[in-house]
C-alpha atoms as a printed R data frame, in Angstrom:
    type eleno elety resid chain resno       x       y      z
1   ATOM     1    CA   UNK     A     1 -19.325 -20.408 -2.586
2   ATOM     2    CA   UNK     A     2 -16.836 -23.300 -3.564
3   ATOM     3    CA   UNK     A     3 -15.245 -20.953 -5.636
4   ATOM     4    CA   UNK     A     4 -14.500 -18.788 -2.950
5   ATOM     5    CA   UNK     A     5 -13.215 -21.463 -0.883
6   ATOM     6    CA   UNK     A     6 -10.590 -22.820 -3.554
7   ATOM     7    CA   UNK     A     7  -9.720 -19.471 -3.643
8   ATOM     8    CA   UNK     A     8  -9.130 -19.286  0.368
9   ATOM     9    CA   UNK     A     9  -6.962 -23.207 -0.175
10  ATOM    10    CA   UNK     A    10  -5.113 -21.487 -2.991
11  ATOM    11    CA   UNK     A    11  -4.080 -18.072 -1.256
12  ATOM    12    CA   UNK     A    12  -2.997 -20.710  2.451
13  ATOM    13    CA   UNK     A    13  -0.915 -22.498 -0.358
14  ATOM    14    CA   UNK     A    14   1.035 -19.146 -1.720
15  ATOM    15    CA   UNK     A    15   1.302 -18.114  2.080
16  ATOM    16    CA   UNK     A    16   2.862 -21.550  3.095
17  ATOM    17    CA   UNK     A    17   4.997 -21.440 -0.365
18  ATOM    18    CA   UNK     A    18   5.847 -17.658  0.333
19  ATOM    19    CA   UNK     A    19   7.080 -18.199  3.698
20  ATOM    20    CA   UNK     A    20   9.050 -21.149  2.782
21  ATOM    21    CA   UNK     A    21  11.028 -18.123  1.399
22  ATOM    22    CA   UNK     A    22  11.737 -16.209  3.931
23  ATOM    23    CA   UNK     A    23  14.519 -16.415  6.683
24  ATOM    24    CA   UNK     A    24  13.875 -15.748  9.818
25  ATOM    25    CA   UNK     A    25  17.306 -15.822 12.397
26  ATOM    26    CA   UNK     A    26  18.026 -16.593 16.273
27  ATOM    27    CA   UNK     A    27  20.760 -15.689 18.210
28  ATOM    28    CA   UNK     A    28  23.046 -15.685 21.784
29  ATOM    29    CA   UNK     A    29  26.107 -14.679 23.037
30  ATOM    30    CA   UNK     A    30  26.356 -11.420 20.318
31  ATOM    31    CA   UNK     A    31  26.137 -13.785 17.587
32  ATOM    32    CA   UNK     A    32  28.746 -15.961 18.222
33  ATOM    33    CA   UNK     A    33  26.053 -18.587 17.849
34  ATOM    34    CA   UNK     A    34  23.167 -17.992 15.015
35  ATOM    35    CA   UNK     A    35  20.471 -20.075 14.055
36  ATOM    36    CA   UNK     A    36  18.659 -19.739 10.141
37  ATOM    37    CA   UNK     A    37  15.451 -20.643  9.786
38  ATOM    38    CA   UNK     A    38  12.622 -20.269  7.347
39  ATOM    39    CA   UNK     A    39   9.241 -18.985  8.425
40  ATOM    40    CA   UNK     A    40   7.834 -22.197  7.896
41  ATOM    41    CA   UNK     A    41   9.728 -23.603 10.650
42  ATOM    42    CA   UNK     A    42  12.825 -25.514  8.808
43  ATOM    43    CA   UNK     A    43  15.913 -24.885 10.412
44  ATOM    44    CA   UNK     A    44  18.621 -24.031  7.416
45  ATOM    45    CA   UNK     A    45  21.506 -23.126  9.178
46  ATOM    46    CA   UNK     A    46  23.633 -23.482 12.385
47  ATOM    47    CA   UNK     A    47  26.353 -21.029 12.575
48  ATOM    48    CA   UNK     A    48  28.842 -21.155 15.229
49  ATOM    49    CA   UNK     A    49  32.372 -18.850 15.865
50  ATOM    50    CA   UNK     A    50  35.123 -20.675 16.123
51  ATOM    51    CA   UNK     A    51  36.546 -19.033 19.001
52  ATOM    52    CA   UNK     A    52  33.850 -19.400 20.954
53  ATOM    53    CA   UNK     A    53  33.224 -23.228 20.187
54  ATOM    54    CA   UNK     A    54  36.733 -23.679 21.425
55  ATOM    55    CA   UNK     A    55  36.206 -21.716 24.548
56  ATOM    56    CA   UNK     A    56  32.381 -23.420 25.419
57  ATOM    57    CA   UNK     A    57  31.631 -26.384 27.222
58  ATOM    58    CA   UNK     A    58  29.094 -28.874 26.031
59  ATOM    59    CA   UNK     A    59  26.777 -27.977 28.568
60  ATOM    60    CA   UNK     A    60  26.970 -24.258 27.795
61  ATOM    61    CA   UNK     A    61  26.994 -24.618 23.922
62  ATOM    62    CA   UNK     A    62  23.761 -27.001 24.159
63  ATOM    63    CA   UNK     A    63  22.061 -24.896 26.244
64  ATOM    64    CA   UNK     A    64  23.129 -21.697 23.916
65  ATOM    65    CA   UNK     A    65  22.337 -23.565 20.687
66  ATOM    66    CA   UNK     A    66  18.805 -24.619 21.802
67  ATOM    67    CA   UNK     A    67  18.112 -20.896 23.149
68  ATOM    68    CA   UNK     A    68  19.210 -19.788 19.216
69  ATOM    69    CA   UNK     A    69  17.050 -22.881 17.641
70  ATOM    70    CA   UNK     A    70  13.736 -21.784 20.248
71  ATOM    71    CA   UNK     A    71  14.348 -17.713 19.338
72  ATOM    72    CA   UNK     A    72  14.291 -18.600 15.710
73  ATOM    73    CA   UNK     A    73  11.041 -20.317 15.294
74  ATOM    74    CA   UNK     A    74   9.378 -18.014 17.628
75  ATOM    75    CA   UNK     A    75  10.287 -15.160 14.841
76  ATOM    76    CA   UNK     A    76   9.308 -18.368 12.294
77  ATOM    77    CA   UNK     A    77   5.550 -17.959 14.447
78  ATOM    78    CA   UNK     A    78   5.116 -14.215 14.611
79  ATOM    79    CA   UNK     A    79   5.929 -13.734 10.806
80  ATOM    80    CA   UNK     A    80   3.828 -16.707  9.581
81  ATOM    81    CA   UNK     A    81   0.639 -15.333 12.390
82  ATOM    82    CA   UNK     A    82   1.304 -12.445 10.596
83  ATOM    83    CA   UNK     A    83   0.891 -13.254  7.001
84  ATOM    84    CA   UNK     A    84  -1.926 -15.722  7.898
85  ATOM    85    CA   UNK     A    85  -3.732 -13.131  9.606
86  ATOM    86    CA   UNK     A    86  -3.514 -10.555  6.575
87  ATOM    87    CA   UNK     A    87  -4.585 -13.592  4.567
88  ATOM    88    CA   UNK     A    88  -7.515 -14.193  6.929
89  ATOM    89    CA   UNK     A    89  -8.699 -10.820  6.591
90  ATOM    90    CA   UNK     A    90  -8.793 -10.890  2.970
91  ATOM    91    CA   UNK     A    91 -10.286 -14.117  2.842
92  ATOM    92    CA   UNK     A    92 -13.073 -13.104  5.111
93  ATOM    93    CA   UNK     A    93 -13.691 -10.067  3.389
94  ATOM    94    CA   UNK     A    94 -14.494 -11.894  0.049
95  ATOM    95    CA   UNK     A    95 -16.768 -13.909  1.760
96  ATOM    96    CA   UNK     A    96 -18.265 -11.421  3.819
97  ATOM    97    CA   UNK     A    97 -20.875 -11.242  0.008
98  ATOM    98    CA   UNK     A    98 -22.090 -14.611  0.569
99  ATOM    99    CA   UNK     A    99 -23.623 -13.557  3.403
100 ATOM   100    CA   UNK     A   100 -25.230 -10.627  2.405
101 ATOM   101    CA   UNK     A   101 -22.655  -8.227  4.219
């Protein structure tokens, strides 16, 4: 049984590694602001056009930018549900013999 619950701690810790890996992206106004994050939740990038920084106000670009920032960590949540999920599944599945299932 231990065995099969290092097992479980090791496949979380490839997940977590895994989706420290992959980029997950939020945007507004057609792009003209974009937001990079990883699925982990770590924001990597801001990305903003020039021609529309010069033509925002403060206000607007704030309330843009933290519309980009919220849509990329809800893709961050989906993907890492996801692949914890699948991971679940597995996991359960291997444990499902301890129990005589």
């Amino acid at each position: 049984m231990f065995d099969k619950l290092m097992a479980a701690q090791q496949k979380a810790d490839e997940i977590k590694k895994r989706l420290d890996h992959v980029s997950v992206f939020g945007e507004v106004e057609g792009g003209a602001i974009r937001v990079t994050a990883t699925a982990n939740k770590t924001i990597t990038s801001v990305e903003i056009e020039e021609a529309f920084y010069k033509e925002a106000d403060k206000e607007e670009l704030e309330e843009l930018l933290l519309t980009a920032i919220n849509k990329a960590l809800a893709q961050a949540d989906q993907v890492s549900a996801t692949e914890m999920q699948a991971a679940t599944k597995d996991m359960l599945g291997g444990l499902g013999g301890m129990f005589g299932q």
